[in-house]
C-alpha positions as CSV (number, residue, x, y, z in Angstrom):
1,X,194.8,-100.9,-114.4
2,X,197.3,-99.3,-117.0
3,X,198.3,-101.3,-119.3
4,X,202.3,-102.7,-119.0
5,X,204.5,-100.9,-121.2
6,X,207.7,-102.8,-121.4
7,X,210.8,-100.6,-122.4
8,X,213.3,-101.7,-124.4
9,X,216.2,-103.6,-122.2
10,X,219.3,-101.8,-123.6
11,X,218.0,-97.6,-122.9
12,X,217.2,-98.7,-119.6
13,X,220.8,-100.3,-118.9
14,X,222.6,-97.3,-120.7
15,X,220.5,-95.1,-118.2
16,X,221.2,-96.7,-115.2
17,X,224.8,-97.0,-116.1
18,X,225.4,-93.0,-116.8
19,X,223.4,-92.4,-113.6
20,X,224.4,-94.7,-110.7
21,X,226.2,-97.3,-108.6
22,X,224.9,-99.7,-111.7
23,X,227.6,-98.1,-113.7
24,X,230.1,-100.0,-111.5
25,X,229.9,-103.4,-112.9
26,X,227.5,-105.1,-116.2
27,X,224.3,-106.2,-114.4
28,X,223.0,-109.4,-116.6
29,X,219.8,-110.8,-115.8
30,X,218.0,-107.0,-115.5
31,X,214.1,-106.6,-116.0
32,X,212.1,-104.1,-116.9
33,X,208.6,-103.1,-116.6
34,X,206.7,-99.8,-117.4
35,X,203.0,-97.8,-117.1
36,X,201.9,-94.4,-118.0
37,X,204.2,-92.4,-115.4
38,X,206.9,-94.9,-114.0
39,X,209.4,-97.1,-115.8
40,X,210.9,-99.8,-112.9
41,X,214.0,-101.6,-113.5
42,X,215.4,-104.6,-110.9
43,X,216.7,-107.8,-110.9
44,X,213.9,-109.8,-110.2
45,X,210.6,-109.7,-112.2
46,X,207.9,-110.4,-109.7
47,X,209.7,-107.3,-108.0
48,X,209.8,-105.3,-110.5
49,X,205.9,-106.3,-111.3
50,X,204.6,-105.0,-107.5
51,X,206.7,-102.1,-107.9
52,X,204.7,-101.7,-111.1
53,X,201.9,-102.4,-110.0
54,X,202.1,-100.2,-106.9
55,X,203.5,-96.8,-108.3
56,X,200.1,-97.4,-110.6
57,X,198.0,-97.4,-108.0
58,X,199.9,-94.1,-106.7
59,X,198.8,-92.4,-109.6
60,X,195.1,-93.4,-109.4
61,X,195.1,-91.8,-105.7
62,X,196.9,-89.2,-106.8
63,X,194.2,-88.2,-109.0
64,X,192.0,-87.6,-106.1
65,X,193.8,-84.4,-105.6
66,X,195.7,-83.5,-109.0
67,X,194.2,-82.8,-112.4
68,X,195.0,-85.4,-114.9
69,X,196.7,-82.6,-117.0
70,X,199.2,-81.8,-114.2
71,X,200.8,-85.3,-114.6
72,X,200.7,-85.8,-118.4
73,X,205.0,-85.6,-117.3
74,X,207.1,-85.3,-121.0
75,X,209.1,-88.4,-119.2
76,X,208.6,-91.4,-116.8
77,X,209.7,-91.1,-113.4
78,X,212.6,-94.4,-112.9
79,X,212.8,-97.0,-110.5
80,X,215.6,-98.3,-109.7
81,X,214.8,-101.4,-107.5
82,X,219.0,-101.3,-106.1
83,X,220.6,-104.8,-104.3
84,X,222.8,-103.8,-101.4
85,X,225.9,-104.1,-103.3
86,X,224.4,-101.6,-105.6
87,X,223.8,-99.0,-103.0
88,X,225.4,-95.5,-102.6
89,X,223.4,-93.8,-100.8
90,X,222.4,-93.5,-96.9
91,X,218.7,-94.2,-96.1
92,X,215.6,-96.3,-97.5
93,X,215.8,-94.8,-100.8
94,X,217.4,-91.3,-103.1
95,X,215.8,-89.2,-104.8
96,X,217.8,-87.3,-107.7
97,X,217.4,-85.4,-110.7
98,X,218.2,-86.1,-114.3
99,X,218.2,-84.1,-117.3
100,X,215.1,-81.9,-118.5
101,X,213.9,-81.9,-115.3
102,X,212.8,-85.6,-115.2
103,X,213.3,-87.9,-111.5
104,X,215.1,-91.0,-110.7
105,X,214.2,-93.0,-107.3
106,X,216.5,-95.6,-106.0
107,X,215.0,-97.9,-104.0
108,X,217.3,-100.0,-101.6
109,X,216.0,-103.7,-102.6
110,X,216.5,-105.4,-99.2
111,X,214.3,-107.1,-96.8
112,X,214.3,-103.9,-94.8
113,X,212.4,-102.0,-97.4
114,X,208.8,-102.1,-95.9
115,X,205.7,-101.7,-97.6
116,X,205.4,-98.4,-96.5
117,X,208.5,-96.9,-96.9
118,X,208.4,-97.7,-100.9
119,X,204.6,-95.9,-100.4
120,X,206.9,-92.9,-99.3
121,X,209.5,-93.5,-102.1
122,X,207.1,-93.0,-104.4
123,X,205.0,-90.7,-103.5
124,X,207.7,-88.1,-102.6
125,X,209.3,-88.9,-106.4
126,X,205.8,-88.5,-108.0
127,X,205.0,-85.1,-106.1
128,X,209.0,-83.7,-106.6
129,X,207.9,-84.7,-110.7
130,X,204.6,-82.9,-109.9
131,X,206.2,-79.9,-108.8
132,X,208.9,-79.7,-111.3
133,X,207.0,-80.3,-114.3
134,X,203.9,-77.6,-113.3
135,X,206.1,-75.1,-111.2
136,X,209.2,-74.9,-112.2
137,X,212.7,-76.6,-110.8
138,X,212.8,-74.8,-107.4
139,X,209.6,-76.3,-106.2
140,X,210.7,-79.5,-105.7
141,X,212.3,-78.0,-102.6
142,X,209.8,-75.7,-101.7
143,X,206.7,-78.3,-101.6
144,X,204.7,-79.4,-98.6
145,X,206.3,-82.1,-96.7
146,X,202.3,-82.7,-95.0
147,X,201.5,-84.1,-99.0
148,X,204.4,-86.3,-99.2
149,X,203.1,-87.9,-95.9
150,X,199.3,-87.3,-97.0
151,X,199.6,-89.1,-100.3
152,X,201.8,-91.8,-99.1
153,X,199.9,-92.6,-96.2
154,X,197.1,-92.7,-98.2
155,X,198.3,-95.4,-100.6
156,X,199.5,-97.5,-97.8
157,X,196.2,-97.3,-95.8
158,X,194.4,-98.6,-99.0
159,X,197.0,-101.9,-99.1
160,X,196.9,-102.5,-95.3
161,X,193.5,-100.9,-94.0
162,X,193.5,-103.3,-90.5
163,X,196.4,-100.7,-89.8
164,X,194.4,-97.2,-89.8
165,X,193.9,-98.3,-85.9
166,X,197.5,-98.2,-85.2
167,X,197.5,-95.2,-86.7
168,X,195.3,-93.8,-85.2
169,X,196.0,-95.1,-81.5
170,X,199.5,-93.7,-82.3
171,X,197.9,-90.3,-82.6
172,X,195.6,-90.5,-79.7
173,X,198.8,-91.1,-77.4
174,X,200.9,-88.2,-78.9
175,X,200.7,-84.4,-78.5
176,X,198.9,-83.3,-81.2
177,X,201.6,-80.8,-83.5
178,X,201.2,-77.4,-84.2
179,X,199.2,-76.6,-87.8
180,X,201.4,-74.0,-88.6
181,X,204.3,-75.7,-88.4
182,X,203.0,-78.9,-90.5
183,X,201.8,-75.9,-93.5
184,X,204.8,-74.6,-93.4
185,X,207.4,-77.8,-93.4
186,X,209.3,-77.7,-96.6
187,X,210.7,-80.8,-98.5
188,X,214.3,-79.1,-98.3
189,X,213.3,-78.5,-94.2
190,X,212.4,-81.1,-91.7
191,X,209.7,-83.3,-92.3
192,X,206.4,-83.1,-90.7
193,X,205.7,-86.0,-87.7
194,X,204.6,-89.0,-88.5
195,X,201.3,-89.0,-90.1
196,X,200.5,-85.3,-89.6
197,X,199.8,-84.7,-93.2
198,X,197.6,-87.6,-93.5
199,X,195.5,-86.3,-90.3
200,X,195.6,-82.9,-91.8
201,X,194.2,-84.5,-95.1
202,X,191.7,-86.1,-93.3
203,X,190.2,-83.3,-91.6
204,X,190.6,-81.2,-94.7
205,X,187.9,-84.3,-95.7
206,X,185.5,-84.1,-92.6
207,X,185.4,-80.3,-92.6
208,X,183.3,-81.1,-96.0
209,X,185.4,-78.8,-97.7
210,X,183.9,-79.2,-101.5
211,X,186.2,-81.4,-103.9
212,X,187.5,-78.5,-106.2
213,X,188.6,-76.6,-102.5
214,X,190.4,-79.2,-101.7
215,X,192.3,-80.0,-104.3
216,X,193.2,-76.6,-104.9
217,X,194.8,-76.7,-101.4
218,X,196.4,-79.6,-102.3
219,X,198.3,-78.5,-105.4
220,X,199.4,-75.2,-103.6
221,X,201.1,-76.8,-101.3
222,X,202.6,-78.7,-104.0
223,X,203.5,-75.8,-105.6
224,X,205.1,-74.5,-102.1
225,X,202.5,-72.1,-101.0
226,X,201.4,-71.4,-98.1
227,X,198.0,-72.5,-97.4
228,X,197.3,-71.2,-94.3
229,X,195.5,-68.0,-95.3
230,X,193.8,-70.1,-98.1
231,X,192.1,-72.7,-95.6
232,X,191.0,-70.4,-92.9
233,X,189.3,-69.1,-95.7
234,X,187.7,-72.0,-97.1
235,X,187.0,-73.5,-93.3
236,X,185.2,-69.4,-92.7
237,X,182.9,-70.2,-95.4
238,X,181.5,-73.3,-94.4
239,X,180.9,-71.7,-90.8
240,X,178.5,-69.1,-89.6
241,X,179.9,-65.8,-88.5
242,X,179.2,-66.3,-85.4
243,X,180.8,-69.2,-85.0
244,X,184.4,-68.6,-87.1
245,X,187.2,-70.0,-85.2
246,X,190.8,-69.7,-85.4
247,X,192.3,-72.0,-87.7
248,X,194.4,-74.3,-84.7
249,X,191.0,-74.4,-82.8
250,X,189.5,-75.7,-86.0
251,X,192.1,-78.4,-86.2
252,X,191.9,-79.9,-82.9
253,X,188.2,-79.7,-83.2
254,X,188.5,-81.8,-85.9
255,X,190.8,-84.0,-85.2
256,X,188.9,-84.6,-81.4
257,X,186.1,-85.5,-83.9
258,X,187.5,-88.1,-86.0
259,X,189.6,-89.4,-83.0
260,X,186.5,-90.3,-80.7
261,X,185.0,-91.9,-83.2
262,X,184.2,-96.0,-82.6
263,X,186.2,-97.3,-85.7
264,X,185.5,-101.1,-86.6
265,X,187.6,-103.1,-88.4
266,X,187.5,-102.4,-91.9
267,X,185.6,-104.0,-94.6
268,X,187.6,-106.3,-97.1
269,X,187.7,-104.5,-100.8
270,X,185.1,-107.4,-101.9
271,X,182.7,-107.0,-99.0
272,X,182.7,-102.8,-99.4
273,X,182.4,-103.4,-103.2
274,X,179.5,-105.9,-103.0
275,X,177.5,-103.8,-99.9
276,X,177.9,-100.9,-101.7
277,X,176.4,-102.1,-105.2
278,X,173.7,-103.4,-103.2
279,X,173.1,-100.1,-101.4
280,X,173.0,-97.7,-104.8
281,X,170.7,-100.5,-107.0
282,X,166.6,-100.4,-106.4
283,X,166.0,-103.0,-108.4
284,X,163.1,-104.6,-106.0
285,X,160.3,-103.4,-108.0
286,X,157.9,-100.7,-105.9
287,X,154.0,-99.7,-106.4
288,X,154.1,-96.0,-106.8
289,X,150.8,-93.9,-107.1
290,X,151.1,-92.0,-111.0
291,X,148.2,-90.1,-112.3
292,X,145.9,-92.1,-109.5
293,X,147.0,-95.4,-110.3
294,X,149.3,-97.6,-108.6
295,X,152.1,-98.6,-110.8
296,X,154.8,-101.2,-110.5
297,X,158.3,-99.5,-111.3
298,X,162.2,-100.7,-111.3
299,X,164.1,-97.7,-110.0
300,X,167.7,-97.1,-110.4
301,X,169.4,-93.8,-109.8
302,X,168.9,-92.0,-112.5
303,X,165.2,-93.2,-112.1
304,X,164.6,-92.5,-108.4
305,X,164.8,-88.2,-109.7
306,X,162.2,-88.2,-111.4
307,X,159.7,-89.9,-108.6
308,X,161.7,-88.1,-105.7
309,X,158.8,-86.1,-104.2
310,X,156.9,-89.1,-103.5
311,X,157.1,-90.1,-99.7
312,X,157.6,-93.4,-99.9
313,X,160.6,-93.0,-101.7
314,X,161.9,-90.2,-100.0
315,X,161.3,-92.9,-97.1
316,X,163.3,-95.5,-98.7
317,X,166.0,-93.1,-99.9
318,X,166.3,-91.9,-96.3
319,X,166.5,-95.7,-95.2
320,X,169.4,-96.3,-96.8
321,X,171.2,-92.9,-96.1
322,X,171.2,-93.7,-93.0
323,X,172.3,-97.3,-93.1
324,X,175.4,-95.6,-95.2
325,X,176.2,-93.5,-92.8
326,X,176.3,-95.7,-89.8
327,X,178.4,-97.9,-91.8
328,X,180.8,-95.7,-93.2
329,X,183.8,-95.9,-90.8
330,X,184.1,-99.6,-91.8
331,X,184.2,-99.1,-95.6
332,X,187.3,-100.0,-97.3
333,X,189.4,-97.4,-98.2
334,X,189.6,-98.0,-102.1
335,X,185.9,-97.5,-102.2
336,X,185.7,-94.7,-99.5
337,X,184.7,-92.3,-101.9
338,X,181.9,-94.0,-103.9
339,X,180.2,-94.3,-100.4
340,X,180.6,-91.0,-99.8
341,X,179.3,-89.7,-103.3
342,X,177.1,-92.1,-102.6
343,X,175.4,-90.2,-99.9
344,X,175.7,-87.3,-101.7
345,X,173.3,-88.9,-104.4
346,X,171.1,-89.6,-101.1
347,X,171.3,-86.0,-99.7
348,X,170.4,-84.4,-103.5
349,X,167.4,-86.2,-103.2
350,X,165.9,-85.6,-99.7
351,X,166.9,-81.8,-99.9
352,X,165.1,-81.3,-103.3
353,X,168.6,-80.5,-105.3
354,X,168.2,-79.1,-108.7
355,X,168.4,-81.8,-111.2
356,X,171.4,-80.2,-112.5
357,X,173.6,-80.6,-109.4
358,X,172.4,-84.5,-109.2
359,X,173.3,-85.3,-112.2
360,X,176.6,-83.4,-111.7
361,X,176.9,-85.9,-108.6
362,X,175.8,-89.1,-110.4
363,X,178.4,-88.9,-113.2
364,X,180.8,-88.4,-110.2
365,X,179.9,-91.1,-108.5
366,X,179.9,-93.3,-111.4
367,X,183.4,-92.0,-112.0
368,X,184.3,-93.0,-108.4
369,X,182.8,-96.3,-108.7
370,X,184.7,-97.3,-111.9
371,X,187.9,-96.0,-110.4
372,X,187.4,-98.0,-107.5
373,X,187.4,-101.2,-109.1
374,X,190.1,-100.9,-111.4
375,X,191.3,-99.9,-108.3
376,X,191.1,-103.0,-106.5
377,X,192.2,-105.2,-109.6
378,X,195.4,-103.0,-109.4
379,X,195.5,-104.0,-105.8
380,X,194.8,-107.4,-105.8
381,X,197.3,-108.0,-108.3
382,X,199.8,-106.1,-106.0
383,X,199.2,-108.3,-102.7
384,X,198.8,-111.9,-104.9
């Protein structure tokens, strides 16, 4: 979890005050709290600390799809966590610019500001800086409403897994929208129905378009580009060519897959965590034949390479891909990835990858793991 940075009291005040309905009356009492991308200002401190803590946790899910690089932002996006007598605008919350391109989010601080709504808030503020900062002022209107509603679903899903079933229920029982128009929805346009973007993000995911293609997507949209051309590609590659299918064929395909599914309830953070450690560790010692002699070994992953062609642990390695797989739609969100790098670790070894590639999928799931649990420290700290 970043670390707090606490800004001084009086810029934050003067800031507010040239900038808002704050500038109406001296507001005594104000607190401040900061990370690496967000300052938040409010009233009370234990709001202002979630808020923290939250638009954190945007950033480490927003890493999934942007490079680090892209949100090293000159200034902090500001939160403005805004009473109802300190609210000017229509709506749940405003988004505005300030000067050298930097963004201000007003948040209206009532009890009718849901947990997902501020997940929207932020996310739309974060990708608007996103844009701004790597493309230029006029693509904060011209990004992809689907990655507001991808990224912000996201982050919410990840707080409140138990509700991916509504969700999903909710899009079993509705027509499903036209691709087309959910690429080409514009932030300055309308906005894409509810949840599309996530769906879209999610069969982006089970089309097993590689990592680098998918983010790619991602940031072009961003960037207010249309994808459409640029998926059917990447979706063409991963198909035979006598298979290829047009590109709204693909989707429903996909989204029938995912939507047939048998989805349990979901794991608790803890109870992912702890299964999955289990899962990735061969620490039982096993009698492997070297050289004609039966030797005792410990195997971990980096280990398990080196011994791979054996069959008894290409039999245990399969044992436990399998396990993973059956288990994966109950996995906690926060440590969805690990599992699924996980199996990647799993695949590398039954299909005889080059030692290069594994290791290029170790440190990446190492990477996942770590993120994971800071992950759920932020989180935990969020919903005490």
């Amino acid at each position: 979890m970043p670390q707090a940075i606490y800004r001084p009291f009086a810029l934050l005040l003067l800031t507010l005050c040239a900038s808002g309905a704050f500038a109406r009356q001296a507001m005594p009492g104000l607190r401040s709290m900061g990370n690496e991308h967000f300052d938040v200002i409010g009233l009370h401190l234990r709001s202002v600390s979630h808020v923290n803590e939250l638009s954190a946790l945007s950033i480490q899910i927003a890493e999934r799809y942007l490079p680090p690089e892209g949100l090293a932002f000159p200034t902090n996006i500001l939160i403005s966590l805004r009473p109802e007598d300190h609210v000017d605008f229509k709506g749940d919350y405003r988004i505005r610019l300030a000067e050298r391109g930097s963004v201000q989010v007003d948040l209206r601080w009532e009890d009718s500001m849901t947990l997902e709504r501020s997940c929207y808030a932020i996310s739309e503020a974060l990708l608007v800086q996103y844009a701004i900062y790597n493309y230029g002022t006029e693509a904060s209107n011209l990004l992809r409403s689907w990655t507001i509603d991808a990224l912000a679903n996201d982050i919410y899903l990840t707080l409140r897994p138990a509700v991916f079933t509504d969700l999903l229920k909710a899009a079993q029982e509705t027509e499903v929208p036209n691709l087309t128009e959910i690429l080409e929805s514009s932030r300055s346009g309308l906005a894409v129905p509810n949840a599309a973007g996530y769906w879209l993000l999610q069969t982006m995911k089970s089309g097993t378009l590689e990592r680098p293609v998918l983010r790619s997507l991602f940031q072009q949209a961003i960037a207010g580009i249309d994808i459409e051309g640029a998926l059917t590609a990447a979706i063409e590659s991963r198909q035979p060519a006598a298979e290829l299918l047009p590109l709204q064929t693909w989707w429903l395909q996909e989204l029938s897959l995912i939507f047939d599914q048998e989805y349990e309830v979901v794991e608790t953070m803890e109870v992912s965590r702890e299964w999955l450690a289990t899962l990735g560790r061969f620490n039982t010692p096993h009698i492997l034949e070297l050289q004609g002699a039966k030797v005792e070994l410990n195997l971990d992953l980096r280990a398990i390479w080196t011994h791979r062609a054996k069959p008894e642990v290409q039999e245990l390695v399969r044992a436990r891909y399998e396990i993973l797989r059956l288990r994966m739609t109950r996995i906690n969100p926060a440590y969805y990835n690990s599992a699924l790098y996980l199996g990647a670790l799993f695949e590398g070894i039954l299909n005889g990858e080059s030692s290069h590639k594994y290791l290029h999928s170790l440190t990446i799931y190492l990477s996942e793991w770590v993120d994971a649990k800071e992950m759920q420290e932020s989180l935990e700290n969020i919903l005490d």
